[in-house]
C-alpha positions as CSV (number, residue, x, y, z in Angstrom):
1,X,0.0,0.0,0.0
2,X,0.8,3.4,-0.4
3,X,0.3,6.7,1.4
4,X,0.7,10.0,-0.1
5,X,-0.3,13.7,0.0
6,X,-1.1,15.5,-3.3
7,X,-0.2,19.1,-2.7
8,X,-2.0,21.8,-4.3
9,X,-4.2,18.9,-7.0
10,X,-0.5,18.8,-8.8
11,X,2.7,17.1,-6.4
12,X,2.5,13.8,-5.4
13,X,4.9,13.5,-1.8
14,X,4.8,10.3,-0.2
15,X,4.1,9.1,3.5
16,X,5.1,5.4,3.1
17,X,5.5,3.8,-0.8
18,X,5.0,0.2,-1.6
19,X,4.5,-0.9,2.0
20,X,3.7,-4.7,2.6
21,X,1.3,-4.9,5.2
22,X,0.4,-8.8,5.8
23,X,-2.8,-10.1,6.2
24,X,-4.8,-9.2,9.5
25,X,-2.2,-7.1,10.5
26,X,-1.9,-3.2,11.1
27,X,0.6,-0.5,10.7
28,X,0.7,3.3,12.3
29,X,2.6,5.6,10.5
30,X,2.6,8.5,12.4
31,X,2.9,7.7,16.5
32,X,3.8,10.0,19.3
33,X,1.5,12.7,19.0
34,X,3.5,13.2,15.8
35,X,1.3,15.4,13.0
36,X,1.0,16.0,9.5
37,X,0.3,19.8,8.1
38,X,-1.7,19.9,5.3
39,X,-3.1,22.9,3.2
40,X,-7.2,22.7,2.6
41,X,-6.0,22.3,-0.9
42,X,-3.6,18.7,-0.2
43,X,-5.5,15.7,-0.4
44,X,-4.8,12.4,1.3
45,X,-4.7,9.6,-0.7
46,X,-4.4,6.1,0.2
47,X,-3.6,3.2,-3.0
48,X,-3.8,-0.6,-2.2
49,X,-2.8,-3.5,-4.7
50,X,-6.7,-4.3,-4.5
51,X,-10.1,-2.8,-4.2
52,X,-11.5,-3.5,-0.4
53,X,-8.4,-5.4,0.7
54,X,-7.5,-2.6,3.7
55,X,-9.6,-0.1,5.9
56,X,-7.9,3.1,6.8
57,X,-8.6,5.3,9.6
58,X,-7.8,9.0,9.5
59,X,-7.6,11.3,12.7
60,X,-8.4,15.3,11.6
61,X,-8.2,18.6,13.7
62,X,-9.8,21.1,11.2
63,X,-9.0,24.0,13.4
64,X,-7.7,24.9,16.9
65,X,-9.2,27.5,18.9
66,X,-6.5,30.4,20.5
């Protein structure tokens, strides 16, 4: 599977390329309390060698009060 950010509808810039993830297994790729920035104009995309064969979960802050 794959994990990448296209920035601006025009850059691709990838999280994690070509990762094998087995069979009834999981992977995080961003632990810690580590983040990714995006712009409202990057979109997250996630490609898988087959339709259905992974479910992806997605945590988003869409703004942060001062």
């Amino acid at each position: 599977m794959s994990v990448f950010v296209s920035v601006g509808g025009s850059t691709t810039r990838y999280i994690v390329k070509d990762l094998s993830v087995p069979p009834a297994s999981s992977v995080e790729l961003v632990q810690g309390g580590a983040k990714f920035v995006m712009e409202s104009s990057d979109v997250l995309k996630v490609q898988s060698s087959a339709a259905n064969s992974a479910d992806v979960y997605v945590s988003v802050v869409d703004s942060i009060s001062t």
